[in-house]
C-alpha positions in Angstrom: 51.3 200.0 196.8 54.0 199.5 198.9 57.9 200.8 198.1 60.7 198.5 198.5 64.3 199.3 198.0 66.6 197.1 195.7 68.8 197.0 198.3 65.8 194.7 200.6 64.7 192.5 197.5 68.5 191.3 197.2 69.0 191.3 201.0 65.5 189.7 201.9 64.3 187.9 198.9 62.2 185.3 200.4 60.4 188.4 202.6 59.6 190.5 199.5 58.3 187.3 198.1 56.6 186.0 200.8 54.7 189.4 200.4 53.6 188.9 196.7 52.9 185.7 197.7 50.0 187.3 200.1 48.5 189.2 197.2 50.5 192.4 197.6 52.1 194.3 194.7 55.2 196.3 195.3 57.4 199.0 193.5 60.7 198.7 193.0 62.6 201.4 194.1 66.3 202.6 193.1 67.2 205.2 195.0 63.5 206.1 196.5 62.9 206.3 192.1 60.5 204.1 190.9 61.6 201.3 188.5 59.4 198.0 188.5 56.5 196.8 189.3 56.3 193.2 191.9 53.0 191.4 191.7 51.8 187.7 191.9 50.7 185.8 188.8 47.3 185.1 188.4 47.1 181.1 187.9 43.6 180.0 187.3 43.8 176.3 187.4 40.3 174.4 186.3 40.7 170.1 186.5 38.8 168.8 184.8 37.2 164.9 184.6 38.7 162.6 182.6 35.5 162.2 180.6 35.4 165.7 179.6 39.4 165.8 179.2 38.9 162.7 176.5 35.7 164.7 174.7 37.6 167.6 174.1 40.6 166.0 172.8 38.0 163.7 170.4 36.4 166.9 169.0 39.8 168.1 167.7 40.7 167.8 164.6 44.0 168.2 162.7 44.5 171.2 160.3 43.5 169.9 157.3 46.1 171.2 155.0 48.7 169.6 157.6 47.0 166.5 157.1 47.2 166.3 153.3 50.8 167.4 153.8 51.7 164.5 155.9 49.6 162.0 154.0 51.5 163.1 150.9 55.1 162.6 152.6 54.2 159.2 154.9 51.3 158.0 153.0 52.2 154.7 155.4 50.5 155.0 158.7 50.5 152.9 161.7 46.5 153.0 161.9 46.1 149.6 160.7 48.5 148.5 163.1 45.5 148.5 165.9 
């Protein structure tokens, strides 16, 4: 890991970014003393079809104690309003 003074983060922030970006993870340094670490999120994105996106949503159910709860308050719904 690579040491990069405060002083080029505020100076060159889209550079030490642009570096993280690549995949490399950088130490802070104050001083040539060690305070942070600089690394790139790991983002794992998975899209999924619309099909599956609707069969997961229909296999959830509400918490059931929530469910009483709100029936109890708003015993009204707009279900038969379909």
């Amino acid at each position: 890991m690579a040491g990069v003074p405060v002083r080029d983060l505020r100076n060159d922030t889209r550079g030490v970014l642009d570096r993280v970006t690549a995949g490399e993870t950088l130490i802070l340094t104050v001083r040539g003393r060690s305070i942070a670490t600089i690394s790139a999120l790991r983002i794992d994105r998975r899209w999924i079809s619309r099909a599956e996106f609707v069969r997961t949503l229909l296999a959830l159910r509400p918490d059931e104690a929530l469910d009483a709860d709100m029936r109890a308050v708003a015993p009204e719904t707009t279900d038969e309003l379909e």
